[in-house]
TIDOSE-724160 format. One record per residue (C-alpha): x, y, z. Coordinates in steps of 0.02 Angstrom, whole numbers, plus 50000, padded with zeros to 5 digits. Layout:
<rs>
east X; north Y; up Z
...
</rs>
This chain:
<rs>
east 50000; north 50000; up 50000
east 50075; north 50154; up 49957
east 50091; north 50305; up 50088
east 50109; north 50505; up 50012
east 50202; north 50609; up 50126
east 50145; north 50783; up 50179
east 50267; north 50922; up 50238
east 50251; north 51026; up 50362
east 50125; north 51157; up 50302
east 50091; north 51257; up 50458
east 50279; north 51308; up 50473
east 50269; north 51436; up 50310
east 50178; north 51541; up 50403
east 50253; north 51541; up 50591
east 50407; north 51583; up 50468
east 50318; north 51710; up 50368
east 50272; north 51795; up 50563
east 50453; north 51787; up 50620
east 50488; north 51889; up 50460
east 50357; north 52013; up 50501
east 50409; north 52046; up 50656
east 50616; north 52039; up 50628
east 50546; north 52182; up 50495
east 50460; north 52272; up 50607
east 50619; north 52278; up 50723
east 50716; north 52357; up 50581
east 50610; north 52471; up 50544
east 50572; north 52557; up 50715
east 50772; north 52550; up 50730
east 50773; north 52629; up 50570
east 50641; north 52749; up 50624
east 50739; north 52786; up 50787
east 50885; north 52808; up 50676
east 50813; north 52928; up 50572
east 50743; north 53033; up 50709
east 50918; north 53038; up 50798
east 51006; north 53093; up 50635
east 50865; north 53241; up 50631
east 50908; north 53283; up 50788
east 51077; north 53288; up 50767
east 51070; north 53409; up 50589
east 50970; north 53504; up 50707
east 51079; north 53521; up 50834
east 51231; north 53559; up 50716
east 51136; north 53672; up 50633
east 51094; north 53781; up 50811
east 51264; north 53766; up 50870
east 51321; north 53841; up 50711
east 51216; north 53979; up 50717
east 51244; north 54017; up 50909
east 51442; north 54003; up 50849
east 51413; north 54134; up 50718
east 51299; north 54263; up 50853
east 51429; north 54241; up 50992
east 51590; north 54267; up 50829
east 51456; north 54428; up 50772
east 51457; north 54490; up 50969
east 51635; north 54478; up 50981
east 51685; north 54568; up 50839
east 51572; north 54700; up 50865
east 51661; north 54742; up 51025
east 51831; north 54729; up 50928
east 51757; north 54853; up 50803
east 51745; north 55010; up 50948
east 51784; north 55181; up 50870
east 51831; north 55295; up 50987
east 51868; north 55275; up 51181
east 51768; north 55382; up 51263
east 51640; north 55436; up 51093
east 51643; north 55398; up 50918
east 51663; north 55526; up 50784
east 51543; north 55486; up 50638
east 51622; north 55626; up 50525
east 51697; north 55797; up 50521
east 51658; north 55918; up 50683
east 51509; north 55756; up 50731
east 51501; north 55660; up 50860
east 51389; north 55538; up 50906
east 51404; north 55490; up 51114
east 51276; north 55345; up 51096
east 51402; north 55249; up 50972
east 51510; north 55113; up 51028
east 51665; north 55151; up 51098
east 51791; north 55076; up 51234
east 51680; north 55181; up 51379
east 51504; north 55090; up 51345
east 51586; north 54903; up 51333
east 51465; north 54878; up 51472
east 51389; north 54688; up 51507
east 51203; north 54658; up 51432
east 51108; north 54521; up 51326
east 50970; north 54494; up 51188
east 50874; north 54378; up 51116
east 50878; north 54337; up 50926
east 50770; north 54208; up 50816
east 50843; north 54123; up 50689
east 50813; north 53920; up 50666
east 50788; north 53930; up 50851
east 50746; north 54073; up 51003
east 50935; north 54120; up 51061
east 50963; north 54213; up 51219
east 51116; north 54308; up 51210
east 51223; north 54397; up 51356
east 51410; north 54458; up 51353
east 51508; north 54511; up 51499
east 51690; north 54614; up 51547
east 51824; north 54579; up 51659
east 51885; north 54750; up 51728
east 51847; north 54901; up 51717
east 51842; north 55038; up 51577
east 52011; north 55104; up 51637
east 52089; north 54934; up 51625
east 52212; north 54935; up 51475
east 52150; north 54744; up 51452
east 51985; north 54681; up 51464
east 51918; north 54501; up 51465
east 51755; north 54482; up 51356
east 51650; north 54325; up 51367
east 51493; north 54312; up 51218
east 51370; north 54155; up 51279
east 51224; north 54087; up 51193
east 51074; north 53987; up 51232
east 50940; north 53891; up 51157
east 50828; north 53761; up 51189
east 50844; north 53603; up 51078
east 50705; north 53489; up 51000
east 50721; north 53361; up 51160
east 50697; north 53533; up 51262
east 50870; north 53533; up 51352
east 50956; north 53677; up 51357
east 51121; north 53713; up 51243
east 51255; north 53851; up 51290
east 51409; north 53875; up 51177
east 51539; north 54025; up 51245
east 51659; north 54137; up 51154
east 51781; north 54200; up 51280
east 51953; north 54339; up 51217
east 52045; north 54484; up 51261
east 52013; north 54662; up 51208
east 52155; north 54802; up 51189
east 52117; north 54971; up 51249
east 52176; north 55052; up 51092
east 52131; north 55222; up 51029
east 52066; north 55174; up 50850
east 52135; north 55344; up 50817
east 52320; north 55280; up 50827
east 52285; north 55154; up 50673
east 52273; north 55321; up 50578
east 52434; north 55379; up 50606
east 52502; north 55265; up 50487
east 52385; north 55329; up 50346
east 52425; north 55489; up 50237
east 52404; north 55628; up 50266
east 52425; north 55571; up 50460
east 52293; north 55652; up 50562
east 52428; north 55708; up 50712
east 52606; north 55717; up 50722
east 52686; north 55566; up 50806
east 52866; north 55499; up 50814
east 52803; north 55343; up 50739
east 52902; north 55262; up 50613
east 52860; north 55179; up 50425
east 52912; north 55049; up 50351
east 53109; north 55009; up 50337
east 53134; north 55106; up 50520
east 53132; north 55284; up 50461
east 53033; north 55439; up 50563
east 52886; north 55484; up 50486
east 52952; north 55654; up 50486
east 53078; north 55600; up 50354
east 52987; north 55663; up 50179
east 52917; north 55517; up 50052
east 53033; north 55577; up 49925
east 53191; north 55553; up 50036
east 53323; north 55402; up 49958
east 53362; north 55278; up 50093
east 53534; north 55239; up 50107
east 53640; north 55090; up 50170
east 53718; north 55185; up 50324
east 53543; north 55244; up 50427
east 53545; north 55386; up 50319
east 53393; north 55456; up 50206
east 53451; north 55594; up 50050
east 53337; north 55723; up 50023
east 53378; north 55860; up 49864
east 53325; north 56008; up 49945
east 53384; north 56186; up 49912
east 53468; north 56214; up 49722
east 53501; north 56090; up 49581
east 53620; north 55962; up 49645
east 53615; north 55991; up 49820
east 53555; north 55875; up 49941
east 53534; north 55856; up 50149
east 53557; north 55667; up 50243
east 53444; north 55637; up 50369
east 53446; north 55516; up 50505
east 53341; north 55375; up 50496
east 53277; north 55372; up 50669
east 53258; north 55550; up 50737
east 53237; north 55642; up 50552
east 53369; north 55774; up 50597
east 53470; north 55836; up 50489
east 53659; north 55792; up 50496
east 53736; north 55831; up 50323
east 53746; north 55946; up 50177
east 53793; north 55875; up 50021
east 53839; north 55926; up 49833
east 53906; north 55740; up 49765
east 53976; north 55721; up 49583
east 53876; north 55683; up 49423
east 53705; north 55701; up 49502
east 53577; north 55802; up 49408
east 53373; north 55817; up 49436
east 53353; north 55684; up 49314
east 53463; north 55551; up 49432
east 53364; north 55406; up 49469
east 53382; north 55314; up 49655
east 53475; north 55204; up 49598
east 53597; north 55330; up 49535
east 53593; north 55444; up 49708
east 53631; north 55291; up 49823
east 53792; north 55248; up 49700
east 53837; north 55415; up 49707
east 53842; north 55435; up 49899
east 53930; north 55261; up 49919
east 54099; north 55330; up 49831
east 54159; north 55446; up 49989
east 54277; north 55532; up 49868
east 54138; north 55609; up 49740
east 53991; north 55649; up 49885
east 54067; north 55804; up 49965
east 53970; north 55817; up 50107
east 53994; north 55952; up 50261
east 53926; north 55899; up 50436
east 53768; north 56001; up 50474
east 53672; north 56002; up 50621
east 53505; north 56061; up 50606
east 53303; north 56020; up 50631
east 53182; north 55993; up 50488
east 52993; north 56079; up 50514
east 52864; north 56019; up 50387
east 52680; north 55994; up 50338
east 52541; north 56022; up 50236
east 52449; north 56169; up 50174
east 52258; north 56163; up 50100
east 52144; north 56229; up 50007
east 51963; north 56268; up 50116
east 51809; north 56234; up 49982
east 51782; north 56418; up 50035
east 51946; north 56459; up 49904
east 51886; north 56445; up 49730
east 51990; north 56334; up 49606
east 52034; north 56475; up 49514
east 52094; north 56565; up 49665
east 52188; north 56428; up 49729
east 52285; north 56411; up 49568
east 52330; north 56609; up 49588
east 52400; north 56599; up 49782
east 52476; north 56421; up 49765
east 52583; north 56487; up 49628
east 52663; north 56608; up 49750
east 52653; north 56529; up 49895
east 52799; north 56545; up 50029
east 52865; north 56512; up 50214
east 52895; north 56648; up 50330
east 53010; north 56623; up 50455
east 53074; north 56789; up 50497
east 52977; north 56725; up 50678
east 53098; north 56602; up 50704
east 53228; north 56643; up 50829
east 53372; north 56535; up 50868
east 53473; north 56526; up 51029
east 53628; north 56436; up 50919
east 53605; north 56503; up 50744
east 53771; north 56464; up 50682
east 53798; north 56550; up 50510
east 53687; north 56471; up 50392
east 53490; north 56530; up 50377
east 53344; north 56453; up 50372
east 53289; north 56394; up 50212
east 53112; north 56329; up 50155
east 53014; north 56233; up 49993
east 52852; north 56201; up 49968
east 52795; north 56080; up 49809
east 52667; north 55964; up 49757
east 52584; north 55868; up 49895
east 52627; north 55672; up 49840
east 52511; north 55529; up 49885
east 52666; north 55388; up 49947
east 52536; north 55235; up 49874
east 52512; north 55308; up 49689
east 52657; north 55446; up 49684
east 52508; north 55555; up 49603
east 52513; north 55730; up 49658
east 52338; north 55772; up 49788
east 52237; north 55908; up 49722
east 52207; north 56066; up 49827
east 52365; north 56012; up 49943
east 52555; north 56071; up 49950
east 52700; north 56014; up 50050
east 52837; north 56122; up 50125
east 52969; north 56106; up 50217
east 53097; north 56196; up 50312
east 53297; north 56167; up 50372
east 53325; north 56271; up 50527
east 53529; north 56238; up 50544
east 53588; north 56279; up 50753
east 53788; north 56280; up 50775
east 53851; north 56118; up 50794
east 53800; north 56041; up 50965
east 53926; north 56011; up 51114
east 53943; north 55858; up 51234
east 53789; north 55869; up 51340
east 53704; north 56025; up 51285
east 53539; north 56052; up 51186
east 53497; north 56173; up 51076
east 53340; north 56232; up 51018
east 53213; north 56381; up 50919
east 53075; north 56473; up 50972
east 52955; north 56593; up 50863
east 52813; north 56550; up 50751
east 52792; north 56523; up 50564
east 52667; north 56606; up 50439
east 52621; north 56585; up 50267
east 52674; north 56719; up 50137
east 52562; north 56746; up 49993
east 52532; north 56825; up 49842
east 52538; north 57017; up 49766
east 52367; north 57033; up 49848
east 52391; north 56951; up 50006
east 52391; north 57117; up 50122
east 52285; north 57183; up 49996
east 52142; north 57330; up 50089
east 52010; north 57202; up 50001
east 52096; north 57051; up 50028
east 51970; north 56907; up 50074
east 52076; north 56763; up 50128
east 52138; north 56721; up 50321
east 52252; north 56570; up 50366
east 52224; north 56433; up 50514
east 52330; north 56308; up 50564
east 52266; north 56135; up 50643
east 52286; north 56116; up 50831
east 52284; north 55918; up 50870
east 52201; north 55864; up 51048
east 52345; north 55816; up 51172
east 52339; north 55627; up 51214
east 52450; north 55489; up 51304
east 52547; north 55483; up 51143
east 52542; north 55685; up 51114
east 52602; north 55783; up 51246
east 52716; north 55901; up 51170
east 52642; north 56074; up 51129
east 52771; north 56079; up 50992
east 52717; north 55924; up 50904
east 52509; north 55977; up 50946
east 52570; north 56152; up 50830
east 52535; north 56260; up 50971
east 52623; north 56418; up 50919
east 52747; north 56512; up 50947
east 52829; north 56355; up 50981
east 52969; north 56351; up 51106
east 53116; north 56288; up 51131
east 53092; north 56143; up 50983
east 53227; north 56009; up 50993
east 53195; north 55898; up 50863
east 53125; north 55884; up 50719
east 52926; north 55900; up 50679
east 52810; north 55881; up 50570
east 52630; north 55878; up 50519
east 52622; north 56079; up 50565
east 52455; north 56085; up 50466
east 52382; north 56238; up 50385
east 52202; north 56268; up 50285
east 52192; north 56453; up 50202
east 52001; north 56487; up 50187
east 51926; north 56646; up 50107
east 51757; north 56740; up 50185
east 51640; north 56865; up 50087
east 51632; north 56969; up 50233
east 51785; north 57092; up 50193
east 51700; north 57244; up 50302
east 51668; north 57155; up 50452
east 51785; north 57222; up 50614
east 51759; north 57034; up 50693
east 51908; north 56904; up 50662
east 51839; north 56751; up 50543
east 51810; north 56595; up 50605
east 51899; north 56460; up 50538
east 51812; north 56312; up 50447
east 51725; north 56166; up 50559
east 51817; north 56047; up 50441
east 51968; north 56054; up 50557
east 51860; north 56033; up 50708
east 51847; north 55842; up 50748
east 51830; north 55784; up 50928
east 51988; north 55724; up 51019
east 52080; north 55771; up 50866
east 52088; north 55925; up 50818
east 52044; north 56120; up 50799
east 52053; north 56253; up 50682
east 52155; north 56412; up 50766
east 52158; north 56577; up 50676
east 52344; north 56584; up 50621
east 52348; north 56737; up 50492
east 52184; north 56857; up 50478
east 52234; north 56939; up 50301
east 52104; north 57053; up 50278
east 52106; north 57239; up 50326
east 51933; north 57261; up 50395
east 51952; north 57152; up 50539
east 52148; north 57174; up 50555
east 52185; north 57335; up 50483
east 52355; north 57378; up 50588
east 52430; north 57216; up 50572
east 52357; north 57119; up 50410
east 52529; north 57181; up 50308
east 52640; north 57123; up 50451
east 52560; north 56960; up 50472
east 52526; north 56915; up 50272
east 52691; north 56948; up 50236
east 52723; north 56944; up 50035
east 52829; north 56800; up 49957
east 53014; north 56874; up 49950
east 52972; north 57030; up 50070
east 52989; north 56955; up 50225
east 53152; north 57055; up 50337
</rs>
């Protein structure tokens, strides 16, 4: 008799139920996998963002412009600003991809010339626990103000030096030499002073060999290398130099007609060690240092005031003032135009009434520059009341515009000849 055998039938699906559920087990693990990668982009994304608030924070404080009030612009400023004086602790709250609270705090004090500055952030995640991420650094107290000295033209005079270790005093068109030396033609065709590299006096006189106003730098530095063909004679004297403008008061035209015969007076100048050379000035073209392009509306003078030649442990030094010398018309009865020089705020780094161009100077022992003049022009020319010079030069902690030179006979009619002095006239 013959027997058919059966398998097990019922197993296929006890199987098919194990699958089910071994699926179902991957899939909630998948799901939970899923939901913890969201999380985490989530939370990547927030700390990111609270990164970038607290980075924002930070460099905001870096960014102060002024210590104790920011200047905005010319003769403006604006005591609600940030500077150094209202780093003060405080927080806010920003929405992004999440609610941030955001606080910042100082170590010290607003006299501290350091100050510790902590930016933290919070937000609450998607699993409602709280994140914090913290951006902790230092912060200089550093006049912003001092960053512009080393722009052009510099905003105050300063003993600061430029690149390759010369004064700033030292003009742009000087020719560094190998020795700590800077040439400088100055004075007559073929004639040149050295100055020293670090305090931008004046220590030579030279008239080398071969050199014309044609010679190139290259040229100059050969020439002052060969001792023999230099022909230099020790000098000891101070340079005095700056910058004088054109106010928007001055008409182009105008400006073209005084510039032309523009001069130095220094018949003020008195010298306790005058030796037996004079004091000679130039004035030229204003020259930017980046482009070598002359500035518009802007010329550059400057002035060699020799002394006799200094003995062991002895200074010597010249007192007076300076003042512009101008054109046929400059004492003129209806001569419009007035001169003022800039006065610059005295600071930690500018104490010396010299350097600030508060005249007459005294007893100057070095030499200076950045003695800054504007000549403006007023269409009041009967008025008995001295001008006003313009609120251009006015900026806060900076500087001032002084009256140097009232030109005009209405308001200055005893003195206006003496103090305009004409180019070439001057005792």
């Amino acid at each position: 008799m013959n027997s058919i055998q059966r398998g097990p039938a019922g197993f296929a699906i006890i199987e098919a139920l194990i699958a089910l559920v071994i699926m179902g087990f991957g899939m909630l693990s998948l799901s939970s996998m899923q939901m913890s990668l969201s999380r985490t982009a989530d939370n990547v994304r927030q700390r990111t963002e609270a990164q970038c608030l607290a980075q924002e924070k930070m460099e905001e404080f870096r960014a102060y412009t002024g210590i104790a009030s920011t200047v905005t612009s010319a003769g403006s400023v604006n005591a609600a600003a940030l500077n150094w004086n209202t780093l003060t602790d405080g927080q806010d709250s920003l929405t992004r991809n999440a609610v941030y609270l955001r606080s910042w705090t100082f170590g010290g004090s607003t006299e501290s010339p350091m100050r510790a500055a902590t930016v933290r952030v919070a937000w609450t995640d998607r699993s409602n626990a709280t994140q914090t991420v913290a951006l902790s650094s230092v912060l200089s107290r550093t006049d912003p103000l001092d960053t512009g000295l080393l722009g052009f033209p510099l905003p105050l005079n300063s003993p600061s030096k430029r690149a390759n270790n010369r004064s700033l005093s030292i003009p742009i068109a000087a020719i560094g030499l190998a020795n700590g030396l800077s040439a400088l033609a100055f004075g007559s065709a073929g004639h040149y002073i050295l100055l020293d590299n670090i305090s931008a006096n004046v220590v030579q006189s030279c008239t080398p060999s071969g050199l014309s106003a044609a010679s190139s730098p290259a040229e100059i530095i050969a020439a002052f290398q060969n001792a023999e063909s230099r022909h230099c004679k020790t000098l000891a004297a101070y340079m005095l130099s700056g910058y004088v403008g054109r106010d928007s008061s001055v008409s182009a035209n105008d400006w073209n007609a005084i510039q032309t015969s523009l001069g130095i007076d220094t018949s003020g100048i008195g010298r306790n060690t005058a030796g037996t050379l004079g004091i000679s000035c130039q004035l030229d073209n204003a020259i930017n240092p980046a482009s070598g392009a002359i500035i518009p509306d802007y010329k550059y003078y400057l002035c060699v005031i020799p002394l006799a030649a200094p003995a062991a442990n002895q200074t010597y030094d010249w007192s007076g003032q300076i003042r512009l010398a101008g054109p046929a018309a400059w004492n003129g009865s209806g001569n419009t135009y007035y001169v003022c020089r800039y006065e610059y705020a005295a600071s930690k780094d500018l104490t010396d009434p010299n350097r600030r161009n508060l005249q007459p100077y005294s007893r100057v022992n070095t030499s200076i520059n950045q003695q800054n003049y504007l000549v403006a022009s007023t269409s009041n020319t009967t008025s008995k009341t001295p001008p006003v010079c313009p609120s251009s030069m006015n900026v806060a902690n900076v500087s001032s515009g002084v009256l140097q030179q009232d030109c005009r006979s209405a308001s200055n009619p005893s003195g206006h000849a003496t103090d305009c002095p004409l180019l070439g006239t001057a005792p």
